[in-house]
Each structure stands twice: as C-alpha cells, then as structure tokens.
N, C-alpha and C positions, 0 to 999 in steps of 0.2 A: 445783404442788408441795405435799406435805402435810407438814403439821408438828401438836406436838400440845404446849399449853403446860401450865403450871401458873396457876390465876389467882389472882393478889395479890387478895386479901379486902381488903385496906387501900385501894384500889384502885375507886372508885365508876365509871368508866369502864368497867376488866373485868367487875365485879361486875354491870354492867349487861349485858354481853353476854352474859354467864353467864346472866342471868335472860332478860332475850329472847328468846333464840336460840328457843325453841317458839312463839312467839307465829308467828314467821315459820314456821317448819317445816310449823305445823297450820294456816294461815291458812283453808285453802281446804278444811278436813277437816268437814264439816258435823256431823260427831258429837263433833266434839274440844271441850269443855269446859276454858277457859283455867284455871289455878290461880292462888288469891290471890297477888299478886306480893309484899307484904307480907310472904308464909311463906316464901316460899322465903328472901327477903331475911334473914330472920333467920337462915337456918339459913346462912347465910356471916361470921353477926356474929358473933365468936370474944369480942367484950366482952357480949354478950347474951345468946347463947343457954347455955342450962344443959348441954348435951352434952360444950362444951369444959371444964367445972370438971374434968372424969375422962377425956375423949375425944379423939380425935381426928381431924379429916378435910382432906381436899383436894379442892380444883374443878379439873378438865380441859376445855378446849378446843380441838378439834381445827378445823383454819384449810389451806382448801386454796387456794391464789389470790389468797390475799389474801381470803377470803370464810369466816368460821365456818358449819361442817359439821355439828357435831357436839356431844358433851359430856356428863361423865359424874363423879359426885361418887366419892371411894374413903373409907370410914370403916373406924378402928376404937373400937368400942365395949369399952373397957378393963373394966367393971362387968358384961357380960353374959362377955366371955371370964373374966372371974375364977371365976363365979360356978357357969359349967358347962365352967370346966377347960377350955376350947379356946382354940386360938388362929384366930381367924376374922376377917378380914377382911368387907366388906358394899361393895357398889356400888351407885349411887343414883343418882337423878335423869339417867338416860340417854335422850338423845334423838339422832339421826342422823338425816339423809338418806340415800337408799337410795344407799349410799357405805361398801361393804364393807369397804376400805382402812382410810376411817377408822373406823369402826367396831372393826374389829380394831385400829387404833391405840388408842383408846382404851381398853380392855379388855387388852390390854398394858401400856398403863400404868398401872392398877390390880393389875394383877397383880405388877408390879415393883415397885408401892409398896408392893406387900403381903409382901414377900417382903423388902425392903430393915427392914420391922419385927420380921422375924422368926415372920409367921404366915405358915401353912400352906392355907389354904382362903379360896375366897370367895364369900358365898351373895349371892342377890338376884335383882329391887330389893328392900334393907330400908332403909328409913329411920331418922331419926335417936331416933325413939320408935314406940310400938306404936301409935298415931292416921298415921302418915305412910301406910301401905298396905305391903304384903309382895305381891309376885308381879309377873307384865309379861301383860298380857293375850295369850293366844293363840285363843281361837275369842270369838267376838259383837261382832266387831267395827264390826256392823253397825246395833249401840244406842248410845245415848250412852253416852258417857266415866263411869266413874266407880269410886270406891274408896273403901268404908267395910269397917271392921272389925268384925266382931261374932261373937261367941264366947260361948258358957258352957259351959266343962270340967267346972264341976260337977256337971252335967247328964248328961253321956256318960255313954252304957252304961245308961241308966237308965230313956230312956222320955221323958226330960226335955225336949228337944231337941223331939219333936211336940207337946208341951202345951204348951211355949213359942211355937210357931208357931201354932200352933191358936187361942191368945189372940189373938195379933197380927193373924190373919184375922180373928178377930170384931170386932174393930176396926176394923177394913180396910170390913168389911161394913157395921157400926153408922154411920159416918161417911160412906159411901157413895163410897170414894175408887173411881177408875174404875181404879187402875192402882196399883202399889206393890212397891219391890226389896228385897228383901232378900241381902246379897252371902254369900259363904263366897270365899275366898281359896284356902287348901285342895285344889286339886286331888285329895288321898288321903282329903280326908274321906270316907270312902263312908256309916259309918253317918247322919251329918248331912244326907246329900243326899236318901238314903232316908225321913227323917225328913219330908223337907220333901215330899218324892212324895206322901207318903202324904197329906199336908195340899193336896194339888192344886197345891204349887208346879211351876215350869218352869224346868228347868237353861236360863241362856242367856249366859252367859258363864263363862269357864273363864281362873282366871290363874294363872302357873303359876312357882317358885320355882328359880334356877338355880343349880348349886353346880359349882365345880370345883377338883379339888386344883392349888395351884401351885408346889410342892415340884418334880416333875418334868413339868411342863406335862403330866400327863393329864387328861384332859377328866371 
C-alpha cells in the first residue's frame, strides 16, 4: 500500500528519514556523490534557516509497505514571486525509486500544495537559493554527480563568456590540472555553450528545468 505524508520538521525522527532516504537509494550508484547532511538538515530548520523569515516550504515522503520510497520538498518562495509578478511554486529535493506510483504521488502533492496557496505554476528542481543548483540531470549520467552554478549575464552577447573561459584554461594549463568542469545548467543557453566550443570545451552533461501549469493539470 502507498501513502504519501507530510514530515513534522519538529520531528528529529522524520527529519531523519527525510534526510536519508538517498543515502539508501544511491548506495550502490558508483557515480552518486552523497550531499553534506548538514545542508540539507538546515534547510528543514524553520528556526534557522533564513528562507522561512519570507518563505515557505514542505517535506513529502512517500512510504509503500511500510518502507520509504520516495520524497520530495514543495517551496514557495514569497520574495522571488513578488518581485517578478508570478505566482510559482518550486519543487526540490526529489529522489524515488523506480516507483512510478509513487513518484506520481508525490508530484501531486506538490501540486496540491501549490494550488491549496493559490499559485498557479511549478518549476524545478530550484532550491531554496541560487548556490542549491536549478535543473534534474538528463544525459551524463555516466560521470560523477555534481552541481555548481556559474553564470555572468554581464557578459552575454558580448564576447565575454569566451574570454572568461579562455582565462580559466590558462589556468587550467599553467597548474597543470589533468581534468577540470565547468557546469551551465542551462539547457537553452546556446550562445554560452558555443562559447565554450570554441575554447575546446566538451558538452557532457545536460540538466534540464521542468515547468508545469497546475491551474488545470496541463503538463
């Protein structure tokens, strides 16, 4: 039987299953790189973290058997909807077993939380700042785990973007590192990736941003 809870934050027990639950999921993933338990942990301390002074969110776990499945964080971020006029909800920290049921359970309940607030949309993975990572990897799967953010807008359009990289290989080169990532999250960035071609970088992971209206469940 599946069921899908809400977890008490007050709650160091839930709070624990909440955080765990990937340790087990990825145990055996030889490219899965665990996350500080630490961070997460804050990001369920409503007396800590700085997101809830304006914010709000919830932890989901989905339990089939008496066994956690699943699990998935639903925010809203009250400062970024202010700020660009939308009403958006965001989903995070989602991890499943290949457990389509639940999966879809939870993703419904997101959707219902989001909808119970009165917004209209829900993009992600976004976390609960611009350092957490934006997107859910879909191709490279086949490299290690990982997600940094880096960006300079001031740049685009301008040329910026190769001289910026151009530096960072000579760097690369001067230190004599054998190997070196630089991420884009981005899937549309097209002028950025071009940028990096041209400096001899190599696309090898692609992660990608999911958005669905839930006003009338279209996708």
């Amino acid at each position: 039987m599946l069921s899908v809870e809400k977890i008490d934050t007050r709650s160091k027990a839930q709070v624990h299953r909440f955080i765990h639950l990937p340790l087990r999921l990825y145990a055996n993933h030889p490219q899965w790189a665990p996350p500080i338990l630490s961070d997460i942990a804050l990001m369920l301390n409503w007396q800590k973290h700085p997101f809830y002074e304006h914010s709000d969110a919830d932890f989901f776990i989905a339990t089939r058997d008496g066994r956690d499945v699943g699990r998935v964080a639903a925010l809203e971020n009250r400062r970024f909807n202010e700020y660009h006029t939308t009403k958006q909800a965001q989903f995070y920290l989602f991890d499943c077993e290949d457990d389509p049921e639940a999966a879809a359970a939870l993703f419904e309940q997101v959707f219902e939380w989001a909808r119970a607030r009165g917004l209209n949309r829900v993009v992600g993975p976004k976390g609960f700042g611009p350092l957490d990572g934006y997107g859910l990897l879909v191709e490279g799967f086949e490299h290690r785990q990982m997600m940094t953010m880096m960006n300079y807008p001031q740049f685009q359009g301008h040329g910026g973007n190769a001289l910026l990289y151009s530096e960072m290989e000579k760097t690369i080169r001067e230190f004599k590192f054998e190997h070196a990532d630089l991420t884009q999250v981005a899937e549309s960035a097209m002028q950025m990736r071009r940028d990096l071609e041209n400096v001899g970088g190599k696309a090898y992971k692609n992660h990608r941003v999911y958005r669905r209206d839930v006003r009338s469940h279209k996708a």
